[in-house]
C-alpha positions in Angstrom: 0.0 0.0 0.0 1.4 3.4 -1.2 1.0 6.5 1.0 -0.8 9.2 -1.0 -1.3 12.6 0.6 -4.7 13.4 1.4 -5.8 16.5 -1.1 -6.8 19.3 0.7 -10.4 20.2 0.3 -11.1 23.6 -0.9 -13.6 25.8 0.7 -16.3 27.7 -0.8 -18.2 30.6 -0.3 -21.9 31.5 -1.8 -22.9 34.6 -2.1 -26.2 36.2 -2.8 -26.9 40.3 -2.8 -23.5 40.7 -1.1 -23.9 38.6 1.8 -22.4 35.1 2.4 -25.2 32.0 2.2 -23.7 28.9 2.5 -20.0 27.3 2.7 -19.1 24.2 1.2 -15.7 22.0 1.3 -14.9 20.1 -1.3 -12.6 18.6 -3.5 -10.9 20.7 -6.5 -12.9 19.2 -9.2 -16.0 19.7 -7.8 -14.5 23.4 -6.6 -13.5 24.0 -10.5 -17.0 23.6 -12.1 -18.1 25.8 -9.3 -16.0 28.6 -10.2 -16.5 28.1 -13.8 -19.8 29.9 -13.1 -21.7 27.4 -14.9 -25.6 27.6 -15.7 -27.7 25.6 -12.6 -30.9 24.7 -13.6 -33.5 22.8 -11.7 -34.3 19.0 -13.3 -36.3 17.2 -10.7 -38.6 16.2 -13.3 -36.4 15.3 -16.2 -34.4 12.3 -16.9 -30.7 14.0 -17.5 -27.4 12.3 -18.1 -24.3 13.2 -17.7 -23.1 14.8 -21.0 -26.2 16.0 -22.2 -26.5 18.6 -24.4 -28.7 22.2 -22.6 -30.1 24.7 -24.9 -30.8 27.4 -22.5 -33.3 29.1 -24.8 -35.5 26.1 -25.1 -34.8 24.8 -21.9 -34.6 21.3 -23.4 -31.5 18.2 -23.2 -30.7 16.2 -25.7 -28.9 13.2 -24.6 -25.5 12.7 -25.5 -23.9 10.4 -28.4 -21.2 8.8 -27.8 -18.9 6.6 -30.7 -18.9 2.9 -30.8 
């Protein structure tokens, strides 16, 4: 068994109308898309995978194709 250093977890803040909401630790990939400022949108109701397509105007995903 190798000993790996354990990554140190990066903290986040949220902020809405200048004022700190919520913290989160995590790890730096998670901390990456995060800061990316990427679109959040809401899909309780609708079967998504990972790598869909978004159109933001429509609203709509269109699963994704992969090569065989």
């Amino acid at each position: 068994m190798t000993d790996q250093p354990t990554p140190t977890p990066i903290k986040l803040a949220f902020v809405l109308d200048g004022r700190v909401q919520e913290l989160l630790n995590t790890d730096s990939r998670l901390a990456a898309i995060f800061l990316s400022e990427p679109i959040v949108v809401n899909i309780t109701d609708k079967p998504v995978k990972l790598q869909s397509s978004y159109n933001p105007e429509s609203g709509e995903f269109t699963d994704p194709v992969f090569d065989q």
